[in-house]
N, CA, C and O atoms as a Maestro MAE file, in Angstrom:
{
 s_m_m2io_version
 :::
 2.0.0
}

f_m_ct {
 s_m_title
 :::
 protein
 m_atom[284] {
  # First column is atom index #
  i_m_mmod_type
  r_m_x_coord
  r_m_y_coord
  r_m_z_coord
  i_m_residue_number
  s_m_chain_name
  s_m_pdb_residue_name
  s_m_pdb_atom_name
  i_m_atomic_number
  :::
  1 25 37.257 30.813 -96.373 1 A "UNK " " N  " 7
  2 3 37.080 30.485 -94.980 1 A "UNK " " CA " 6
  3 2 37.415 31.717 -94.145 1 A "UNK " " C  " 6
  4 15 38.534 32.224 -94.226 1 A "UNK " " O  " 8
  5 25 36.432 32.227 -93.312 2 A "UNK " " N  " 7
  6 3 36.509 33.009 -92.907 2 A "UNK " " CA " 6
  7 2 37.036 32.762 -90.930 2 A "UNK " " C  " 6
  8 15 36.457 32.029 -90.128 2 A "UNK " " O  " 8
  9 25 38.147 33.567 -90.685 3 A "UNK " " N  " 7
  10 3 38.427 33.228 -88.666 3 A "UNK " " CA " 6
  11 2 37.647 33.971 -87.995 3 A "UNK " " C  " 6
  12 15 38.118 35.107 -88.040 3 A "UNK " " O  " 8
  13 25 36.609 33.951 -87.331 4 A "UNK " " N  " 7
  14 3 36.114 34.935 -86.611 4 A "UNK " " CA " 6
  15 2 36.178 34.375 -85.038 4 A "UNK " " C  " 6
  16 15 36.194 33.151 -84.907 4 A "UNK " " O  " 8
  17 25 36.213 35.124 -83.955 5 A "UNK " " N  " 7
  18 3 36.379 35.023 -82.570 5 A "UNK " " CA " 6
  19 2 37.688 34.966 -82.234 5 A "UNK " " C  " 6
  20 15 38.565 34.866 -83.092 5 A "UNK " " O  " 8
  21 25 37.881 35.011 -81.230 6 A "UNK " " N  " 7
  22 3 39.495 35.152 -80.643 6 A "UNK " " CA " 6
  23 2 39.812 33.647 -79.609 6 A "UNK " " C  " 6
  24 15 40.537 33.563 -78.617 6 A "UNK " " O  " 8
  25 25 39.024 32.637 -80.235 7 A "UNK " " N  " 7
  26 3 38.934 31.434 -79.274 7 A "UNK " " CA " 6
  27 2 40.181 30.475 -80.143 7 A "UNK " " C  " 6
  28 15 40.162 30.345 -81.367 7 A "UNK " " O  " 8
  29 25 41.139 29.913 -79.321 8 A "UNK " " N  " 7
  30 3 41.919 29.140 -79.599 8 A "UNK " " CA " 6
  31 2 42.448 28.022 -78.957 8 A "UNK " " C  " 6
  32 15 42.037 27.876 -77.805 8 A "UNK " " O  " 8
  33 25 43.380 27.042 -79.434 9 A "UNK " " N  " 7
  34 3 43.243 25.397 -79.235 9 A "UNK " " CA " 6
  35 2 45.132 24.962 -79.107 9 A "UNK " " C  " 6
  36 15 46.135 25.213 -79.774 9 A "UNK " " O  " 8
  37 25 44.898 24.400 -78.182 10 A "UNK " " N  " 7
  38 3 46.555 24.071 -77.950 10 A "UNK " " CA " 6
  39 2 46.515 22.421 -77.190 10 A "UNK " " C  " 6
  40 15 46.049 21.819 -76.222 10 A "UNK " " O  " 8
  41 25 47.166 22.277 -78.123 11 A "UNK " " N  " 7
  42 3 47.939 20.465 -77.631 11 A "UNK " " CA " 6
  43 2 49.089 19.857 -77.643 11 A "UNK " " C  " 6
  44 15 50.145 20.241 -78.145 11 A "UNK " " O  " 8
  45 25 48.846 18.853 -77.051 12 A "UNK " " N  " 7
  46 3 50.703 18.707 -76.412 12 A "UNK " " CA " 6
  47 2 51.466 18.296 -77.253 12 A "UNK " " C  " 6
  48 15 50.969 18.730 -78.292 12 A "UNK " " O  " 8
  49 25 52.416 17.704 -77.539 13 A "UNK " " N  " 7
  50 3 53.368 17.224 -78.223 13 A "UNK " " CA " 6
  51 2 53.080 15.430 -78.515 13 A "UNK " " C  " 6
  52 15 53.441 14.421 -77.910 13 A "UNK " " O  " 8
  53 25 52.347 15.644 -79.610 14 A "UNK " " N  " 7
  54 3 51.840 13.845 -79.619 14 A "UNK " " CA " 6
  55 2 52.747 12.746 -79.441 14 A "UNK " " C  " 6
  56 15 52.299 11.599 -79.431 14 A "UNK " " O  " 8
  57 25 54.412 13.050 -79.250 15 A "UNK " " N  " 7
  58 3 54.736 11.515 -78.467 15 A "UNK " " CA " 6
  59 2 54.817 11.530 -77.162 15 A "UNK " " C  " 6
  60 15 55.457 10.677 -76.548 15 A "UNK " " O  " 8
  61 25 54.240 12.407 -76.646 16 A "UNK " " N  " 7
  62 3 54.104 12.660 -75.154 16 A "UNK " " CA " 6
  63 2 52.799 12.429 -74.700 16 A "UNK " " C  " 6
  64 15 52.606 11.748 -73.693 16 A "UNK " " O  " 8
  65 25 51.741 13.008 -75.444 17 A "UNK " " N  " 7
  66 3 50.166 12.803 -74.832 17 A "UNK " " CA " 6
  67 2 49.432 13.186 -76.068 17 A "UNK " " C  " 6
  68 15 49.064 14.350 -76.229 17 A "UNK " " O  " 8
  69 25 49.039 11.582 -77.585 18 A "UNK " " N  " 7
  70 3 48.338 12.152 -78.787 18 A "UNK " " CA " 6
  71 2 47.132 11.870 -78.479 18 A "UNK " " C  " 6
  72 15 46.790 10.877 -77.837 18 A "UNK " " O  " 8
  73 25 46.384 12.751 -78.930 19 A "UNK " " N  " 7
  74 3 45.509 13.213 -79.108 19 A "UNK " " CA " 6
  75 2 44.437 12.937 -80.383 19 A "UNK " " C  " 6
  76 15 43.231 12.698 -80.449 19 A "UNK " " O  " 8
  77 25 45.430 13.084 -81.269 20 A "UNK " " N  " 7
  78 3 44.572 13.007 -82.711 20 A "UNK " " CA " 6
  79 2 45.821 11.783 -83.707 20 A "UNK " " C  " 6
  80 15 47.051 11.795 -83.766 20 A "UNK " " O  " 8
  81 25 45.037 11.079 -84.196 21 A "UNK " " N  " 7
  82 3 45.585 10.029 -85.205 21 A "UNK " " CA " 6
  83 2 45.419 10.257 -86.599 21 A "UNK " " C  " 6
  84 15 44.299 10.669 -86.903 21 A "UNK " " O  " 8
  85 25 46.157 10.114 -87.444 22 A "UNK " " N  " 7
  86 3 45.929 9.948 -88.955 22 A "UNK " " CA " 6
  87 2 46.776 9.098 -89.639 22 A "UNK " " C  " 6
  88 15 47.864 8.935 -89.087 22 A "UNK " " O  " 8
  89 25 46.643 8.651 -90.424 23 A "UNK " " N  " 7
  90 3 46.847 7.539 -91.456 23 A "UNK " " CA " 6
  91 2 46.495 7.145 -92.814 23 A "UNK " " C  " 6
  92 15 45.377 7.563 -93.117 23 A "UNK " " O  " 8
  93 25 47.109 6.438 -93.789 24 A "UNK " " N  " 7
  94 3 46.355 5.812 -95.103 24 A "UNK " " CA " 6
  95 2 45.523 4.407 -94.835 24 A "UNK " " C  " 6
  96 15 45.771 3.411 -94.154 24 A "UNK " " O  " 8
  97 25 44.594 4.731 -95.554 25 A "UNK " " N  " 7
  98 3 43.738 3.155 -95.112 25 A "UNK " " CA " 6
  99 2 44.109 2.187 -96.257 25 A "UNK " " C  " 6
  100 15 44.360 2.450 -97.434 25 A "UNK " " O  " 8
  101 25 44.086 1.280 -95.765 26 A "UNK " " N  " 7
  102 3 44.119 0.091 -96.339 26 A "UNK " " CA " 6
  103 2 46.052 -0.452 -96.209 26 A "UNK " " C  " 6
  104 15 46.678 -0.699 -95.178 26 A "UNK " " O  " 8
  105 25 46.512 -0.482 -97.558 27 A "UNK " " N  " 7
  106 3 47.918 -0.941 -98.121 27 A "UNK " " CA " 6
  107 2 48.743 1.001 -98.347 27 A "UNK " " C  " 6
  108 15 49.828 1.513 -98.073 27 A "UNK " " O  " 8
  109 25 47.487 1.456 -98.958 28 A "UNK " " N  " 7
  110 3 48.038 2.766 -99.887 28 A "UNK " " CA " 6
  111 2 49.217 3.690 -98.746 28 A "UNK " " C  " 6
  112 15 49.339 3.684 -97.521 28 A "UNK " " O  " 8
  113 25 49.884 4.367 -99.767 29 A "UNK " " N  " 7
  114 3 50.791 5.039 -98.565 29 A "UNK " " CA " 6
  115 2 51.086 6.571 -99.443 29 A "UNK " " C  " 6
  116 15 52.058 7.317 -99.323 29 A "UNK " " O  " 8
  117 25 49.691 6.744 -100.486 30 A "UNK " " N  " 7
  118 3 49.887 7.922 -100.761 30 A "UNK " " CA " 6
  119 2 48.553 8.291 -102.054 30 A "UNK " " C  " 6
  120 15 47.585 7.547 -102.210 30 A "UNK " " O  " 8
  121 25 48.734 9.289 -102.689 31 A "UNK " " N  " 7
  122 3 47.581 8.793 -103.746 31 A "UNK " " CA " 6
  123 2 47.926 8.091 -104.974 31 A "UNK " " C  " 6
  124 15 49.010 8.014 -105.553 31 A "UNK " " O  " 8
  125 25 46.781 7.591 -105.258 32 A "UNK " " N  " 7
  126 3 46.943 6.112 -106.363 32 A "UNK " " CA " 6
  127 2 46.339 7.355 -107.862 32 A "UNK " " C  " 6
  128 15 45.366 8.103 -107.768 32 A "UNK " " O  " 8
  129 25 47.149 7.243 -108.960 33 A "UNK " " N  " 7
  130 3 46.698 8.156 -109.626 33 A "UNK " " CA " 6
  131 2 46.709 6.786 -111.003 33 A "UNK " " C  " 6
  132 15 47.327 5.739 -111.193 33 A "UNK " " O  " 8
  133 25 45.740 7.502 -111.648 34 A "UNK " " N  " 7
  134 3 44.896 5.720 -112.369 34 A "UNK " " CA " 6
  135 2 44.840 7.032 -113.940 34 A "UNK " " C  " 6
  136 15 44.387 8.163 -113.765 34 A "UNK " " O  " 8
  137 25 45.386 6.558 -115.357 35 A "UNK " " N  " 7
  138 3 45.327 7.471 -116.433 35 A "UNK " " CA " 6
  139 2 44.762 6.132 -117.401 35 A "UNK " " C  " 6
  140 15 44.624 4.948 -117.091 35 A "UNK " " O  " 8
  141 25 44.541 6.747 -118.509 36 A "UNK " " N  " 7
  142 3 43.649 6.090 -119.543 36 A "UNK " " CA " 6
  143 2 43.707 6.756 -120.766 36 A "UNK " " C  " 6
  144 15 43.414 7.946 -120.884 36 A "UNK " " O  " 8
  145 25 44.194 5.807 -121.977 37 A "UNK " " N  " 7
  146 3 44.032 7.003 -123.482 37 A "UNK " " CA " 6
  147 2 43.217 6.576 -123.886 37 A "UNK " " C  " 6
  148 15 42.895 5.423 -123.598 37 A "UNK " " O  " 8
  149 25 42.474 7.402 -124.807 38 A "UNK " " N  " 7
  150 3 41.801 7.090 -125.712 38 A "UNK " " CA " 6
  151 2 42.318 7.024 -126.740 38 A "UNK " " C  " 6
  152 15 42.758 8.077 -127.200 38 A "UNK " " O  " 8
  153 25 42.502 5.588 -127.635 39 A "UNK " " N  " 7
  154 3 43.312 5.994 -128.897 39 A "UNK " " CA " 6
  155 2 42.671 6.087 -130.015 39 A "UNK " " C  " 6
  156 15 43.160 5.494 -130.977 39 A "UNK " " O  " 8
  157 25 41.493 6.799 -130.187 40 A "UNK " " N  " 7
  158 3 40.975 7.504 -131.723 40 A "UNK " " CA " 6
  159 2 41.474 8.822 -131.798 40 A "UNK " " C  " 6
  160 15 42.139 9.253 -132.741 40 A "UNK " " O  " 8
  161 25 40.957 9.818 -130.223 41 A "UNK " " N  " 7
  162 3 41.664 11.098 -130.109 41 A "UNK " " CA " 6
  163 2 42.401 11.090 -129.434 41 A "UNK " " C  " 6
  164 15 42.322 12.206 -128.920 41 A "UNK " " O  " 8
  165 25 43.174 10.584 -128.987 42 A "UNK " " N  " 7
  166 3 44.707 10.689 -128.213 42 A "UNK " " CA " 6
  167 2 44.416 11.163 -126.924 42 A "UNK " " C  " 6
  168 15 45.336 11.444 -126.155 42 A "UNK " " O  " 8
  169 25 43.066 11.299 -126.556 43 A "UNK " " N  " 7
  170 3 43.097 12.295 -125.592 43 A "UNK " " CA " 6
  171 2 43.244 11.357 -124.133 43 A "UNK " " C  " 6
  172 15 42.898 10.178 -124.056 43 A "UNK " " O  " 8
  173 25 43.859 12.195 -122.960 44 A "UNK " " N  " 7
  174 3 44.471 11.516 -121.886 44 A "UNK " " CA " 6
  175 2 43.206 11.885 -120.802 44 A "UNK " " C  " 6
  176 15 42.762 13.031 -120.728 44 A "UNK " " O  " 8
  177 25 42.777 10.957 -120.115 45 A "UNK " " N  " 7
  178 3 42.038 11.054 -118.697 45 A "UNK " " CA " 6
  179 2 43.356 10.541 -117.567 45 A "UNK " " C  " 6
  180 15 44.064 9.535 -117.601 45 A "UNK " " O  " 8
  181 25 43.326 11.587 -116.687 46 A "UNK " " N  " 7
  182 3 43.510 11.055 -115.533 46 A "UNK " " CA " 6
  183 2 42.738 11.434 -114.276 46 A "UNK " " C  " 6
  184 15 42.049 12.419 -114.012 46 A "UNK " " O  " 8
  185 25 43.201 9.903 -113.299 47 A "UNK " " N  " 7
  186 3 42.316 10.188 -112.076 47 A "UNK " " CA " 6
  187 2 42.806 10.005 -110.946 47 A "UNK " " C  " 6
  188 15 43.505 8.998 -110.826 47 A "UNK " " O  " 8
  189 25 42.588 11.038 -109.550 48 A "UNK " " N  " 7
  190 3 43.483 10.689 -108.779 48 A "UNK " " CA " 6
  191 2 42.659 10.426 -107.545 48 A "UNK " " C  " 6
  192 15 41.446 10.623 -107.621 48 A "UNK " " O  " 8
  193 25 43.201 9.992 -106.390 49 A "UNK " " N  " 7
  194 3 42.717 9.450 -105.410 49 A "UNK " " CA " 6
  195 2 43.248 9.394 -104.084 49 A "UNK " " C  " 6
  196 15 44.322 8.825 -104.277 49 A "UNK " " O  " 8
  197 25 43.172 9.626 -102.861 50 A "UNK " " N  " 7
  198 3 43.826 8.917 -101.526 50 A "UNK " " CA " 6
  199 2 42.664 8.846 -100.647 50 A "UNK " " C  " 6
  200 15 41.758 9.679 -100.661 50 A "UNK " " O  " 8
  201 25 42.722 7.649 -99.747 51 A "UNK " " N  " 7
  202 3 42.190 6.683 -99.026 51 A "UNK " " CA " 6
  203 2 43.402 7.013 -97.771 51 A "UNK " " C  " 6
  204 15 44.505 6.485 -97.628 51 A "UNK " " O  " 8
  205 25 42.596 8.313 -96.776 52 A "UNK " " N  " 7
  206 3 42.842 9.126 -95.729 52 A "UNK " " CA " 6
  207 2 42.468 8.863 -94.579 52 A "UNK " " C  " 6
  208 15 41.245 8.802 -94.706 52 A "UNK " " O  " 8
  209 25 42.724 8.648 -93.442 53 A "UNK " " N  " 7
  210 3 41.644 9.005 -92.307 53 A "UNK " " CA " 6
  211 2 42.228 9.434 -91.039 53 A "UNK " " C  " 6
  212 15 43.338 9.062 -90.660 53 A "UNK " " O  " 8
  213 25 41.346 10.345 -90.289 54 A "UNK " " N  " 7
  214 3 41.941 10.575 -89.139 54 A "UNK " " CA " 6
  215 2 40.835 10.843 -88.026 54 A "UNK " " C  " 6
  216 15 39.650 10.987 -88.324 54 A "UNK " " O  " 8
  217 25 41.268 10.894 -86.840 55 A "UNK " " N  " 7
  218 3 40.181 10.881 -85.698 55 A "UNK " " CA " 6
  219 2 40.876 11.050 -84.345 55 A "UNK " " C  " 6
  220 15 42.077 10.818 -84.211 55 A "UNK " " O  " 8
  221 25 40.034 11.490 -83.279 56 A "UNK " " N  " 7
  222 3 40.072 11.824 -82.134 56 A "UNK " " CA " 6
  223 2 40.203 10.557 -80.942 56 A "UNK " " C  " 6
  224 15 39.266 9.906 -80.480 56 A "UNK " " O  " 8
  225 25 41.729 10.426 -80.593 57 A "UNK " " N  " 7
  226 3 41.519 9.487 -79.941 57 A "UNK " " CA " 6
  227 2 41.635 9.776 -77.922 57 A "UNK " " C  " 6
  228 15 41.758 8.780 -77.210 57 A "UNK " " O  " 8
  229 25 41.583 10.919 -77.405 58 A "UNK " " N  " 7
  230 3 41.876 11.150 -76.281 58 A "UNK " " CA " 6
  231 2 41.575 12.887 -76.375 58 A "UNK " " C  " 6
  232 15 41.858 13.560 -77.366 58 A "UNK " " O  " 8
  233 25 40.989 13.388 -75.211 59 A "UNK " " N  " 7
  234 3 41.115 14.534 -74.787 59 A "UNK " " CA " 6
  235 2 41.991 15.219 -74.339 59 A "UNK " " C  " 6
  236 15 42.235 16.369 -74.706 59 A "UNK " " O  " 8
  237 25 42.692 14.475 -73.313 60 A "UNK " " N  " 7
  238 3 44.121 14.810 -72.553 60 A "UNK " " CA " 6
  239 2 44.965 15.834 -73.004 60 A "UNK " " C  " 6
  240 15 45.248 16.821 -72.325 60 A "UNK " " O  " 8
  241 25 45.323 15.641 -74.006 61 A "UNK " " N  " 7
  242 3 46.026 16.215 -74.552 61 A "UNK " " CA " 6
  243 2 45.633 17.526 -75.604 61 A "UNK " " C  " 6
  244 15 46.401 17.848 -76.511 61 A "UNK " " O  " 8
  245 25 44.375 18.211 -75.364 62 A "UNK " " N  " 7
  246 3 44.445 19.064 -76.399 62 A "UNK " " CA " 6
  247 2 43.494 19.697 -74.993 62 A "UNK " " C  " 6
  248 15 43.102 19.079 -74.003 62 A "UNK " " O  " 8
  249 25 43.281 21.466 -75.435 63 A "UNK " " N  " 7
  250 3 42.618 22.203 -74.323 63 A "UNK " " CA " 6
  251 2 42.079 23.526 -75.422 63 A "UNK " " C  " 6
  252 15 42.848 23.948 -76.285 63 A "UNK " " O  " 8
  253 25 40.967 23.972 -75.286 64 A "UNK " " N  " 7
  254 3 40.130 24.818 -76.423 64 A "UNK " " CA " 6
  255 2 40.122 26.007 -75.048 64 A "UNK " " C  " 6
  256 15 39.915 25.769 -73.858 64 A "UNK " " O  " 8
  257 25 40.427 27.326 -75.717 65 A "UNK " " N  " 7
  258 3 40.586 28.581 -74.742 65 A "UNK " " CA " 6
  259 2 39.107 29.155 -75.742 65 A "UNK " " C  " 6
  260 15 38.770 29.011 -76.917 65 A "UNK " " O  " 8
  261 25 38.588 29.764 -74.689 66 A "UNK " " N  " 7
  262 3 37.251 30.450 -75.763 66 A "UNK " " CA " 6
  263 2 37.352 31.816 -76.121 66 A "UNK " " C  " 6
  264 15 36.564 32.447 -76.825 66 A "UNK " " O  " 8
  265 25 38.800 32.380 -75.363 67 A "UNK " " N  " 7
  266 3 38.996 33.263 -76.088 67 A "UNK " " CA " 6
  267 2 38.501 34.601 -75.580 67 A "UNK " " C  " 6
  268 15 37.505 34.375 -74.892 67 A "UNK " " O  " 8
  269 25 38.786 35.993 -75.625 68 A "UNK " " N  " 7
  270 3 37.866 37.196 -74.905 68 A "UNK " " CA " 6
  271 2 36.521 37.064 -75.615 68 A "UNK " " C  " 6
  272 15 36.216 36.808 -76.780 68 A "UNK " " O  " 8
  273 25 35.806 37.335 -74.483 69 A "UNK " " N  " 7
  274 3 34.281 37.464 -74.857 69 A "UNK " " CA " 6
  275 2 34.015 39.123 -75.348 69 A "UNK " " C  " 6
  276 15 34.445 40.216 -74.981 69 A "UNK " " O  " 8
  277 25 32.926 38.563 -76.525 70 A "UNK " " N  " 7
  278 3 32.682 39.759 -77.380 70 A "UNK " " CA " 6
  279 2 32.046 40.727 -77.007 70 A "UNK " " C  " 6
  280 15 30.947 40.518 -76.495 70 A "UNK " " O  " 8
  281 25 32.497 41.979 -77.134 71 A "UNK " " N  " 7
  282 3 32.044 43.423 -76.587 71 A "UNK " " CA " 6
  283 2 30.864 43.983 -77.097 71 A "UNK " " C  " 6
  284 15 30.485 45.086 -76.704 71 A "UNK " " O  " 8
  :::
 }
 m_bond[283] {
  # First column is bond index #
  i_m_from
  i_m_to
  i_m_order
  :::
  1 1 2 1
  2 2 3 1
  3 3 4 2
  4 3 5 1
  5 5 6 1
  6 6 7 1
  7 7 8 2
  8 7 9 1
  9 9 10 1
  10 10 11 1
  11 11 12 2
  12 11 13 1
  13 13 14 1
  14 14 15 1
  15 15 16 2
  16 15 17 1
  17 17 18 1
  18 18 19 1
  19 19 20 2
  20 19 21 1
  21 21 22 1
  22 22 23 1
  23 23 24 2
  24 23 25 1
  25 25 26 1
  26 26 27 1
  27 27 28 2
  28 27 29 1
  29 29 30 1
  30 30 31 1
  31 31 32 2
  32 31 33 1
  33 33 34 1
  34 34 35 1
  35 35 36 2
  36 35 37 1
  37 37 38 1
  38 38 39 1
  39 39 40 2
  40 39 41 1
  41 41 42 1
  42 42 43 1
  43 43 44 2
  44 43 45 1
  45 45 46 1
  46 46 47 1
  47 47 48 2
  48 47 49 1
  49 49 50 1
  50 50 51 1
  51 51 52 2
  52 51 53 1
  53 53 54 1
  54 54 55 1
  55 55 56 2
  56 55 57 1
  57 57 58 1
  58 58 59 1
  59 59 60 2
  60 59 61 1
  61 61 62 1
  62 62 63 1
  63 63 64 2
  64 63 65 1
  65 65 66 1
  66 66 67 1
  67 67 68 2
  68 67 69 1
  69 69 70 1
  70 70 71 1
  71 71 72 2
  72 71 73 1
  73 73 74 1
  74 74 75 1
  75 75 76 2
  76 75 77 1
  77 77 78 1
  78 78 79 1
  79 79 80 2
  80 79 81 1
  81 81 82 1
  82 82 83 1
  83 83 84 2
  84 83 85 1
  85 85 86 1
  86 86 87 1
  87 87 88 2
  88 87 89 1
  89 89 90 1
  90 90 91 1
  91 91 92 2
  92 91 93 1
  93 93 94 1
  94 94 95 1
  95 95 96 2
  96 95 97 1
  97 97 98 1
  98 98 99 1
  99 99 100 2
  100 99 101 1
  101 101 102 1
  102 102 103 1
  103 103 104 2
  104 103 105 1
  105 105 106 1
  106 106 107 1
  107 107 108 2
  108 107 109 1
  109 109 110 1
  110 110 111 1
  111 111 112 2
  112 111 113 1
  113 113 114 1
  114 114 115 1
  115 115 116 2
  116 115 117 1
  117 117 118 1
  118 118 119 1
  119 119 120 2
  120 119 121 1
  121 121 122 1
  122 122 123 1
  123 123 124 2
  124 123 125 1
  125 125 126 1
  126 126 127 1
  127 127 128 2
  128 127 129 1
  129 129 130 1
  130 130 131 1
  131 131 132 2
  132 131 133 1
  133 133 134 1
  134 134 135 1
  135 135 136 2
  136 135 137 1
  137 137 138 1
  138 138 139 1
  139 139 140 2
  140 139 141 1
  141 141 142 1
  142 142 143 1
  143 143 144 2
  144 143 145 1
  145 145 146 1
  146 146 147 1
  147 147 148 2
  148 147 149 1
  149 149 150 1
  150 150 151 1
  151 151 152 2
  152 151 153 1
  153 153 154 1
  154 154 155 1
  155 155 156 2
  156 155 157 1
  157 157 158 1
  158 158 159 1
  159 159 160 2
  160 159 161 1
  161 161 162 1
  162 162 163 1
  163 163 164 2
  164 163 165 1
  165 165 166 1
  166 166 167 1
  167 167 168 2
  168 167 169 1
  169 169 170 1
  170 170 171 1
  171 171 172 2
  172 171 173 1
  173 173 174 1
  174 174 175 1
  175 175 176 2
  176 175 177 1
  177 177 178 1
  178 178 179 1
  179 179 180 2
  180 179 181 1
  181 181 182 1
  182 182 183 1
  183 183 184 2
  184 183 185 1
  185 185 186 1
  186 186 187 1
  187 187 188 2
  188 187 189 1
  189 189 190 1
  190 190 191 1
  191 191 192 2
  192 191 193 1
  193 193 194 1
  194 194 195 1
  195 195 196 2
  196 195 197 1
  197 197 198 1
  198 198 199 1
  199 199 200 2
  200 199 201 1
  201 201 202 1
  202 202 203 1
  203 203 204 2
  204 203 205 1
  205 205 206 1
  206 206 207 1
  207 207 208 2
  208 207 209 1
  209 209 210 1
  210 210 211 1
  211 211 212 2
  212 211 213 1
  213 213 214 1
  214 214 215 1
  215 215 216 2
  216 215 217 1
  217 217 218 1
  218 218 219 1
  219 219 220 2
  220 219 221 1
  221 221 222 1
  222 222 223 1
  223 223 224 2
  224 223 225 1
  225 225 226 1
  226 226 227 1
  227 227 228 2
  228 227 229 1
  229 229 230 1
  230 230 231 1
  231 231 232 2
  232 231 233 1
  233 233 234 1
  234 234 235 1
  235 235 236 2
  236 235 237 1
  237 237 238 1
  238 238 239 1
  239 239 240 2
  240 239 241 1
  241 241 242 1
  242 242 243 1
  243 243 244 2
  244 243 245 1
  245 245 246 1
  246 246 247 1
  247 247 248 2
  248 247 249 1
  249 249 250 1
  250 250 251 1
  251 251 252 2
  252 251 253 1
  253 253 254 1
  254 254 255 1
  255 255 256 2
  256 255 257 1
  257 257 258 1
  258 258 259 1
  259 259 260 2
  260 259 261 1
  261 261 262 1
  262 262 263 1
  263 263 264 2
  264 263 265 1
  265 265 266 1
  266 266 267 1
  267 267 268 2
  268 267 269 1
  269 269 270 1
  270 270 271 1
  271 271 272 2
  272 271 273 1
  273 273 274 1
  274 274 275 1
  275 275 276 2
  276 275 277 1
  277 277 278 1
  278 278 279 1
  279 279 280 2
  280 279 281 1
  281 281 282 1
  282 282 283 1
  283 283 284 2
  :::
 }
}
């Protein structure tokens, strides 16, 4: 990932004015990791998972600077 431009983003202190929400969906409160043997070759699968989400709930509180314009 590359930063290019000099444009940057500042927001307030989310118990004062949030802005952005995130959470686990459903029950989960982290990732659910699910394993399985095979017992002819011993061999182990595992699998992991989290059920994430987050989103934009207000403007107020966040402000995008665009930064010096390019020469």
């Amino acid at each position: 990932m590359n930063v290019e431009g000099t444009a940057w983003y500042l927001f307030a202190d989310p118990v004062l004015c949030p802005s952005v929400v995130y959470g686990y969906v459903g029950d989960s409160e982290g990732p659910t990791v699910i394993s399985e043997t095979d017992f002819s070759s011993q061999a182990v699968k595992v699998r992991a998972s989290i059920d994430f989400g987050y989103g934009a709930i207000d403007h107020i509180g966040a402000v995008k600077n665009p930064g010096a314009p390019a020469s």
